[in-house]
Backbone bond lengths (Angstrom), bond angles and torsions (degrees), N, CA, C in turn:
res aa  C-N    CA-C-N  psi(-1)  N-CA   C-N-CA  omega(-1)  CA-C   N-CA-C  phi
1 X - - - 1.454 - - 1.517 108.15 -
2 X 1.261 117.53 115.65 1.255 114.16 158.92 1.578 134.71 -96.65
3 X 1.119 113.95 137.01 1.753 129.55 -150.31 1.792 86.47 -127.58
4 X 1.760 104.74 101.46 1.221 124.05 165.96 2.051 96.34 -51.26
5 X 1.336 124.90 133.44 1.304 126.95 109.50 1.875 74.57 102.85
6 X 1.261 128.16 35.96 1.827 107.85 -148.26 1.614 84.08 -104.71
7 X 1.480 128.54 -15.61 1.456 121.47 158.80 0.963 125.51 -45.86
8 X 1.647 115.22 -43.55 1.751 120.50 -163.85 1.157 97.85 -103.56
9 X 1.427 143.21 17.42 1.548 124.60 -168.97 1.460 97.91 -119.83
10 X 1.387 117.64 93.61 1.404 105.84 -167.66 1.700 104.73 -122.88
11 X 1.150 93.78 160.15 1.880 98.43 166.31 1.295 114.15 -122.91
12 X 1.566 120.32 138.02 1.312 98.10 160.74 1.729 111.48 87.13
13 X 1.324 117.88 -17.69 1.449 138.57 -135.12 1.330 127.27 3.51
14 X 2.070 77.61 73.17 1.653 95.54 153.50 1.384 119.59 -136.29
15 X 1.209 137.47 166.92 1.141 117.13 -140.98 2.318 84.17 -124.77
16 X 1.278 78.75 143.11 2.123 65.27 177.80 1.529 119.59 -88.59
17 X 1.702 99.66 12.83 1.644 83.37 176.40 1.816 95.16 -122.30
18 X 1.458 109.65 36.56 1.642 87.22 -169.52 1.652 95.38 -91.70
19 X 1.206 129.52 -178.68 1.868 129.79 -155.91 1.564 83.60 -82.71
20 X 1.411 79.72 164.19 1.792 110.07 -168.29 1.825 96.27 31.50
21 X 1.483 80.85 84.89 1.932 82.39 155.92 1.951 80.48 -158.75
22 X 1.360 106.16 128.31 1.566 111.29 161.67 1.686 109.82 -77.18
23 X 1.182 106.29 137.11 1.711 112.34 179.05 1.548 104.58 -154.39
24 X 1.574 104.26 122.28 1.738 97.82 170.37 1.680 95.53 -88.17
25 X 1.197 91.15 158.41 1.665 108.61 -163.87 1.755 102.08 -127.03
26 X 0.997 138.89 95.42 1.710 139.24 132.96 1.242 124.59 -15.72
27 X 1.008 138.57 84.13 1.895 131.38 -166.13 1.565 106.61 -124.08
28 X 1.396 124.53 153.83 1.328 137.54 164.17 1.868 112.55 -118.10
29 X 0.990 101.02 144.18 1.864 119.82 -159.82 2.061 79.64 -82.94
30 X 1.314 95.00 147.46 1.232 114.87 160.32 1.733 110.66 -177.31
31 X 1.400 111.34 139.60 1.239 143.34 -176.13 1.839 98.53 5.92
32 X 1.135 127.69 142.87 1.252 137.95 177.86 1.385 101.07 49.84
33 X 1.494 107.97 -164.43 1.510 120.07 -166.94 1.426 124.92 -72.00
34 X 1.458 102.86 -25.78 1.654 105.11 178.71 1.403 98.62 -76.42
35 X 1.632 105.27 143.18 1.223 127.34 172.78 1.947 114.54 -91.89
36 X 0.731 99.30 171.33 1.921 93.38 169.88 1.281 97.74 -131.28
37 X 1.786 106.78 150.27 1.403 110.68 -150.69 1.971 97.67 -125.19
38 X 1.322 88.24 122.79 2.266 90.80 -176.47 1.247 98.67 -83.90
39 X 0.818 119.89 -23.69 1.753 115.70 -159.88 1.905 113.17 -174.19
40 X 1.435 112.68 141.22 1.300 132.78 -168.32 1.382 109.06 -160.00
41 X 1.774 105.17 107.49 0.942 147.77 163.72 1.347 139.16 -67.70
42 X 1.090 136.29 59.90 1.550 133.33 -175.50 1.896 102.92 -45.71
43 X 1.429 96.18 126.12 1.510 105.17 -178.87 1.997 111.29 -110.44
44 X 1.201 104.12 -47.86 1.453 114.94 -178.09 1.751 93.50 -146.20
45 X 1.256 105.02 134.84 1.331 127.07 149.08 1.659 130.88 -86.22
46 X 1.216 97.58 -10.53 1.614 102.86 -167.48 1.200 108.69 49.21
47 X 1.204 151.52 74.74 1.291 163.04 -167.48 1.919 94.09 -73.18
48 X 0.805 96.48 -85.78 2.154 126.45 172.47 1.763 71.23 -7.97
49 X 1.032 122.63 -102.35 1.390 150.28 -177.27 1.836 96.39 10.47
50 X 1.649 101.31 -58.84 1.271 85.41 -154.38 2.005 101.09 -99.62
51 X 0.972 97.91 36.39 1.659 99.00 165.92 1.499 129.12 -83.99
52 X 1.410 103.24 -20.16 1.135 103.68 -166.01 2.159 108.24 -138.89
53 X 0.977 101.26 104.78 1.327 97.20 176.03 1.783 126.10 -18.42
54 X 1.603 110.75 -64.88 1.385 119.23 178.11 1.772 105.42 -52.83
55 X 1.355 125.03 -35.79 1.795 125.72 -177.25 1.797 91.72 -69.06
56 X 1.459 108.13 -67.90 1.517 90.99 -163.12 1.254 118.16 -54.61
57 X 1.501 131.04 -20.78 1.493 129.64 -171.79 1.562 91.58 -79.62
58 X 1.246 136.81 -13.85 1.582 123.21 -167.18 1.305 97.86 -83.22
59 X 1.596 100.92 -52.24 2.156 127.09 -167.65 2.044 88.77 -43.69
60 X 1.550 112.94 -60.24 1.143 108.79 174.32 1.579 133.52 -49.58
61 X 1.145 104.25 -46.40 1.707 109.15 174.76 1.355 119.85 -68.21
62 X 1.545 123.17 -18.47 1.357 152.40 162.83 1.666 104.42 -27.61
63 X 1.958 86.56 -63.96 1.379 121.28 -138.13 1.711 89.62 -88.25
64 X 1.103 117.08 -35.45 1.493 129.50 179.77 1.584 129.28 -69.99
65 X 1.630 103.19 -17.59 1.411 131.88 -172.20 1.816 91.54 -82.90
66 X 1.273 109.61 -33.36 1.532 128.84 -157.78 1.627 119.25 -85.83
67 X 1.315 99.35 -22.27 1.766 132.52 -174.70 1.674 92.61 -102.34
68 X 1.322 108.88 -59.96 1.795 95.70 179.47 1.300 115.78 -55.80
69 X 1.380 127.97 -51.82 1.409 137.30 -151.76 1.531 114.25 -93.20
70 X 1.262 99.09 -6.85 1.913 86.84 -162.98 1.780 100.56 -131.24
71 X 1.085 99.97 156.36 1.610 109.26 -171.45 1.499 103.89 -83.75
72 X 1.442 118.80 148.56 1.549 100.32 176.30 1.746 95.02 -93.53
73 X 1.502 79.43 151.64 1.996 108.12 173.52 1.805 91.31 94.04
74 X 1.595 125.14 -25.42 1.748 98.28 -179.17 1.284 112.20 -71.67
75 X 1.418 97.08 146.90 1.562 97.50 -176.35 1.393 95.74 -106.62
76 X 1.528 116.91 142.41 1.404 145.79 -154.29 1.480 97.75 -131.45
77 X 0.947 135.42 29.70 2.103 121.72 -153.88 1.824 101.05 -57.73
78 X 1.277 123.78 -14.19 1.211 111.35 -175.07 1.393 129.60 -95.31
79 X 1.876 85.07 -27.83 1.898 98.77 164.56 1.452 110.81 -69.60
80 X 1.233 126.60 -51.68 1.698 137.76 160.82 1.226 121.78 -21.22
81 X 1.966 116.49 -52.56 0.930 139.82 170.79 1.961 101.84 -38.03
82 X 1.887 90.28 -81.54 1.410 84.91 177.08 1.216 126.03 -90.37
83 X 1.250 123.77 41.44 1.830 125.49 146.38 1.794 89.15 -86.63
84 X 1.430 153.77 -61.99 1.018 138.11 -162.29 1.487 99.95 -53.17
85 X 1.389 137.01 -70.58 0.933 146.77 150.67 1.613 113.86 21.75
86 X 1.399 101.70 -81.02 1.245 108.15 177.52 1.281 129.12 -102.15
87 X 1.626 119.18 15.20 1.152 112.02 159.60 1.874 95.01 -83.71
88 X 1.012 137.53 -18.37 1.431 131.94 -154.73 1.810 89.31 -90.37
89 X 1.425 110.08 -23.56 1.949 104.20 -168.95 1.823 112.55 -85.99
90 X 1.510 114.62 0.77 1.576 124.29 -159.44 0.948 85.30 -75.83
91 X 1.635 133.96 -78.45 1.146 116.98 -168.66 2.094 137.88 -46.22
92 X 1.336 97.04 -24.35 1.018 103.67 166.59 1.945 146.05 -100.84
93 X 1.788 87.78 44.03 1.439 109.48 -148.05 1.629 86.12 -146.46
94 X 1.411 115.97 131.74 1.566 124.69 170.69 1.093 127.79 -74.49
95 X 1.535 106.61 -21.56 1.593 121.82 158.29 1.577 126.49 -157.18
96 X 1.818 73.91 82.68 1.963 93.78 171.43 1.789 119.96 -30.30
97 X 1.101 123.75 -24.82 1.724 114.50 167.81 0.794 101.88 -65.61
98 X 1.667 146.88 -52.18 1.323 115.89 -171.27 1.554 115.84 -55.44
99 X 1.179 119.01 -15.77 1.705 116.98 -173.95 1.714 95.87 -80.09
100 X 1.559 113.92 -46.29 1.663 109.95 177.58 1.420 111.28 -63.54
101 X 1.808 131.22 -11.81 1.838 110.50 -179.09 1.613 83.65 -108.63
102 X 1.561 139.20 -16.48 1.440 114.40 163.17 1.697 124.71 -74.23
103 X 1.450 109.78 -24.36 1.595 89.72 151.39 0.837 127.58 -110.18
104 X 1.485 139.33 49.17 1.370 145.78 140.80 1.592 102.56 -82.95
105 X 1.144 121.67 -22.04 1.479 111.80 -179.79 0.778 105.22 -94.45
106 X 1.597 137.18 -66.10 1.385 128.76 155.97 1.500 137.55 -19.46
107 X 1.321 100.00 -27.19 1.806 101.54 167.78 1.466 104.15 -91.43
108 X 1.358 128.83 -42.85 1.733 118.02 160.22 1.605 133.87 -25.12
109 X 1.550 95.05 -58.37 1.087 121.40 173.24 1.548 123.69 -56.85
110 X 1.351 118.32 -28.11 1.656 138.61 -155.25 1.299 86.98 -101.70
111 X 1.682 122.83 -68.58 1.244 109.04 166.09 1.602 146.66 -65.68
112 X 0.982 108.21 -3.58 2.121 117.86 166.25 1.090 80.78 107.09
113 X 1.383 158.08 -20.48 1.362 132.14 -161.76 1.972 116.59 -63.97
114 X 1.159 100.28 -24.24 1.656 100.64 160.44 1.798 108.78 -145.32
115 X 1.357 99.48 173.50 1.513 104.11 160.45 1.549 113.85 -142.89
116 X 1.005 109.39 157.41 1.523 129.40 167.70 2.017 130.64 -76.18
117 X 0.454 136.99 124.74 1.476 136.98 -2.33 1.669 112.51 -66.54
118 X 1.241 126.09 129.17 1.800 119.28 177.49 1.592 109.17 -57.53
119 X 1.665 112.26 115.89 1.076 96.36 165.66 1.497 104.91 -119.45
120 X 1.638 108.51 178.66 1.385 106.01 -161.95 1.225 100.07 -90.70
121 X 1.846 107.11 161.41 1.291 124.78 -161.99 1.840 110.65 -73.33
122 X 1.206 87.90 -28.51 2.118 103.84 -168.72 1.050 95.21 -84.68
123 X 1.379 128.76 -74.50 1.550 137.30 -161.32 1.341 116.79 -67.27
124 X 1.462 121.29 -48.22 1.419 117.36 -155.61 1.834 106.27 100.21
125 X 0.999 99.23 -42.27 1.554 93.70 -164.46 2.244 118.29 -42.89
126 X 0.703 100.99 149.12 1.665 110.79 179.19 2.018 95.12 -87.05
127 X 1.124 87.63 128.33 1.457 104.86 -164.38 1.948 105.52 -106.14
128 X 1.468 109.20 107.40 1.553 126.01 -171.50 1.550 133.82 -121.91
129 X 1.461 87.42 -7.96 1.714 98.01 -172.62 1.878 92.52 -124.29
130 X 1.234 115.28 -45.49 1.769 102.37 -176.89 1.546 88.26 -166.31
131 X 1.304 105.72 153.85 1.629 144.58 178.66 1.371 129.03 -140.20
132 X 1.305 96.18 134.14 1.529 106.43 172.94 1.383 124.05 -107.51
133 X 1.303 127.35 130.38 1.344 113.22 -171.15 1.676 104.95 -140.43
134 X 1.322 99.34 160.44 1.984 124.72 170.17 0.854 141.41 -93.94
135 X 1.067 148.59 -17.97 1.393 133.26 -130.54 1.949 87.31 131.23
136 X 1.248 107.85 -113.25 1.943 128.13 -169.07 1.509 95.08 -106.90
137 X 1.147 122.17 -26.85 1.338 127.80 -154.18 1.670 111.88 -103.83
138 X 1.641 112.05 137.78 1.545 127.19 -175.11 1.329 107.92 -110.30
139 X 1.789 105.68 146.28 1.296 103.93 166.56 1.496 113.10 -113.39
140 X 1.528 135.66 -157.97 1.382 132.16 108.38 1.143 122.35 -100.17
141 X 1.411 124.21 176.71 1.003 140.78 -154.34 1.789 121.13 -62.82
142 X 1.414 89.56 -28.21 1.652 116.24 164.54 1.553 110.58 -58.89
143 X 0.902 100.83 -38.52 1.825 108.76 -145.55 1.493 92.48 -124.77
144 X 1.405 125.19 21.09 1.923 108.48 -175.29 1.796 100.62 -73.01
145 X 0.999 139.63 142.27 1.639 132.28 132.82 1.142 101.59 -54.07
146 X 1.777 88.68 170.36 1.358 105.87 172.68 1.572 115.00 -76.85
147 X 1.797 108.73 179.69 1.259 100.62 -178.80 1.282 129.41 69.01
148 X 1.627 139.80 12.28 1.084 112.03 -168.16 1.598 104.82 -129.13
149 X 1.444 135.67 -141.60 1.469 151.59 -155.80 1.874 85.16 -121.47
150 X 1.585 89.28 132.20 1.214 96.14 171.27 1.745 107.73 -134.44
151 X 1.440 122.79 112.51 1.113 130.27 160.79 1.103 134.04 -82.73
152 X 1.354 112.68 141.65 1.756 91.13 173.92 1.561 108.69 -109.64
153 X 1.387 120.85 -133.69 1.541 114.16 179.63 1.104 130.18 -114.13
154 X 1.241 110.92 8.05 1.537 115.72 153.73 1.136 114.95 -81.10
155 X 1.729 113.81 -42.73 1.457 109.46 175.20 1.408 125.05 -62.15
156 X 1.144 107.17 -10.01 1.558 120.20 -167.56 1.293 120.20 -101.49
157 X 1.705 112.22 -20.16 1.194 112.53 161.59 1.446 139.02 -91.45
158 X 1.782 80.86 -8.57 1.357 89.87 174.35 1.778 104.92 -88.67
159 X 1.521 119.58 -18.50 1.406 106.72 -172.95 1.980 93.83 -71.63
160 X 0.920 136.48 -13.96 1.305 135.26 -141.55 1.936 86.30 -101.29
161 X 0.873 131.44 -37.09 1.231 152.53 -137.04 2.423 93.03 -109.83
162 X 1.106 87.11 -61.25 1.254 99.23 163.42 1.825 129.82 -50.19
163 X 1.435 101.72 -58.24 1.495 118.18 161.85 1.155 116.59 -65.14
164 X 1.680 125.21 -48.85 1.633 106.90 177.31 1.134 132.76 -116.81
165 X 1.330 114.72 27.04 1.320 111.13 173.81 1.337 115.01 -103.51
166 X 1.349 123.40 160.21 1.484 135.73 -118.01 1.705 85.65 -144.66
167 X 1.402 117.47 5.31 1.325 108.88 -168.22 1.674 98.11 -135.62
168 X 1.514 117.59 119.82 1.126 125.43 166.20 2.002 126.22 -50.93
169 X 1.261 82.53 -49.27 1.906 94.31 159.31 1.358 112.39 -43.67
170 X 1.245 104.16 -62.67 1.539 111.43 -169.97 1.603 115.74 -59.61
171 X 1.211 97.68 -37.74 1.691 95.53 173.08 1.650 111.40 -73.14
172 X 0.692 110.66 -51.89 1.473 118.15 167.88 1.183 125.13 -18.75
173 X 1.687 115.52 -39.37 1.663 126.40 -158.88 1.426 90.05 -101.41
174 X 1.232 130.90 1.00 1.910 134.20 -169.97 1.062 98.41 -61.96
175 X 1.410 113.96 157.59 1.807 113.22 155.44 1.276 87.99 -142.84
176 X 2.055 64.70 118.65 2.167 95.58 168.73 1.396 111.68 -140.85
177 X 1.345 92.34 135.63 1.374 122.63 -160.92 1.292 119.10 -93.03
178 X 1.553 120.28 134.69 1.985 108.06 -166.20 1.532 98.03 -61.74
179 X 1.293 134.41 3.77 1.567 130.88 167.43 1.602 109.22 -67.75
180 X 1.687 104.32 -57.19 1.567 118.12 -154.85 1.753 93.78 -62.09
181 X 1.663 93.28 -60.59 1.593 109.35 159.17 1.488 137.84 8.56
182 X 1.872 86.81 -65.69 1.478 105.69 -169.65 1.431 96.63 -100.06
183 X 1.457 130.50 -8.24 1.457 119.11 179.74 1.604 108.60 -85.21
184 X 1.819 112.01 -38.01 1.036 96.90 -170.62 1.539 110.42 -83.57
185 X 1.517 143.44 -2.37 1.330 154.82 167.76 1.844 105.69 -67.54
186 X 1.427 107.52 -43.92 1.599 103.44 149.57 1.254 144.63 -57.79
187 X 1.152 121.93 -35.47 1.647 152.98 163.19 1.283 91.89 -59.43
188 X 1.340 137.17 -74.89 1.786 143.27 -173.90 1.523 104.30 -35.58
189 X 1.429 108.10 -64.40 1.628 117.76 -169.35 1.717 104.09 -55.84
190 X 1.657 98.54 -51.42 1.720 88.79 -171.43 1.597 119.42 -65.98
191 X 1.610 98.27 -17.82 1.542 95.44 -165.66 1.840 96.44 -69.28
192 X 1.487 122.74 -38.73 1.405 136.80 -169.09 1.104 93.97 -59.74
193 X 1.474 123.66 -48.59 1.802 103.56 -166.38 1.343 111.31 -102.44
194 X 1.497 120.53 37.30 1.479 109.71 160.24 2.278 106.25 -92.31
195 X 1.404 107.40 -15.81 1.015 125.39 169.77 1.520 136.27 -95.29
C-alpha cells in the first residue's frame, strides 16, 4: 500500500506508519503491486513498548521474525493475532526474550515447519531426555548425523514449555539463557531456510 506524503503527515509528532504502530488502512488496487491508500488509521502505538530500550528491541525482533518467515500478501490472521498479543505482553514480562524464543516456536509450529513432541526421523521414537536436530528435522542420540544442534533435557523442556503453553505466567517463570536463546534463534533461521 502506498500512503502519498505518510512521512510528513504527523500528529502529535508521530508519524502512523513509523514500526510498531498498528493502523487499519483503506486501499484501492491499481496496476502492479502498489496499492493506493484512502485512508490510514493509527490503531495502537504500543506506547509501553517504547519506554524502555530492552521492550523496543524485543517489539522489533517480533516484527523481524514476521519479515523472515512470512510471504507478503499471505494472510496469517492467527499468527498476527498473536504477534499483537505479544507485542502488548513485553512490557509486562521480566524477560521479554523469552516471549521472542516462544514465538519463534510458535510461528514454526503454526506453519508445519516442526511439531511437538520432536520425534526422531529414523526411529519414530518421541524424543524427552535429548535431541539432535538440522535444519526441521530431529534425531536421537542413536541416530544424530553429523553437524547438527544438540539439546539436552532441560533445554528441551524448556523449548516444549515455551512452544505450548497457552499461559503468559507460565512462560514467564522459564529460565532462558542467552545460550538456550541463541540456540533456539539458530534452530528458527535453519528451520526458514530449508524452505
Amino acid at each position: 500500500v502506498l500512503h502519498k506524503g505518510s512521512r510528513s503527515q504527523r500528529k502529535n509528532g508521530k508519524s502512523p506508519c513509523m514500526p510498531l504502530t498498528k493502523v487499519e488502512v483503506s486501499y484501492y488496487e491499481k496496476k502492479g503491486e502498489i496499492f493506493g491508500c484512502h485512508e490510514l488509521n493509527c490503531t495502537d502505538m504500543f506506547s509501553n513498548l517504547r519506554t524502555d530500550l530492552c521492550f523496543l528491541e524485543t517489539g522489533c525482533d517480533l516484527l523481524q521474525v514476521i519479515l523472515d518467515s512470512q510471504l507478503m500478501g499471505k494472510e496469517a490472521p492467527l499468527l498476527y493475532n498473536l504477534l499483537y498479543i505479544y507485542l502488548k505482553k513485553i512490557p509486562q514480562t521480566a524477560n521479554p526474550w523469552l516471549l521472542a524464543a516462544s514465538f519463534r516456536l510458535k510461528l514454526l509450529k503454526h506453519d508445519g515447519l516442526i511439531g511437538f513432541p520432536f520425534i526422531c526421523n529414523e526411529c519414530g521414537n518421541v524424543l524427552h531426555s535429548e535431541i539432535y536436530t538440522r535444519d526441521s528435522e530431529s534425531w536421537c542420540a542413536v541416530h544424530r548425523p553429523k553437524e547438527c544442534i544438540e539439546w539436552d533435557a532441560t533445554e528441551l523442556q524448556v523449548i516444549y514449555r515455551l512452544a505450548e503453553s497457552q499461559s503468559f505466567t507460565e512462560i514467564s517463570l522459564l529460565d532462558l539463557s542467552p545460550i538456550l536463546l541463541a540456540k533456539i534463534t539458530l534452530f528458527f533461521t535453519k528451520c526458514l531456510h530449508v524452505y
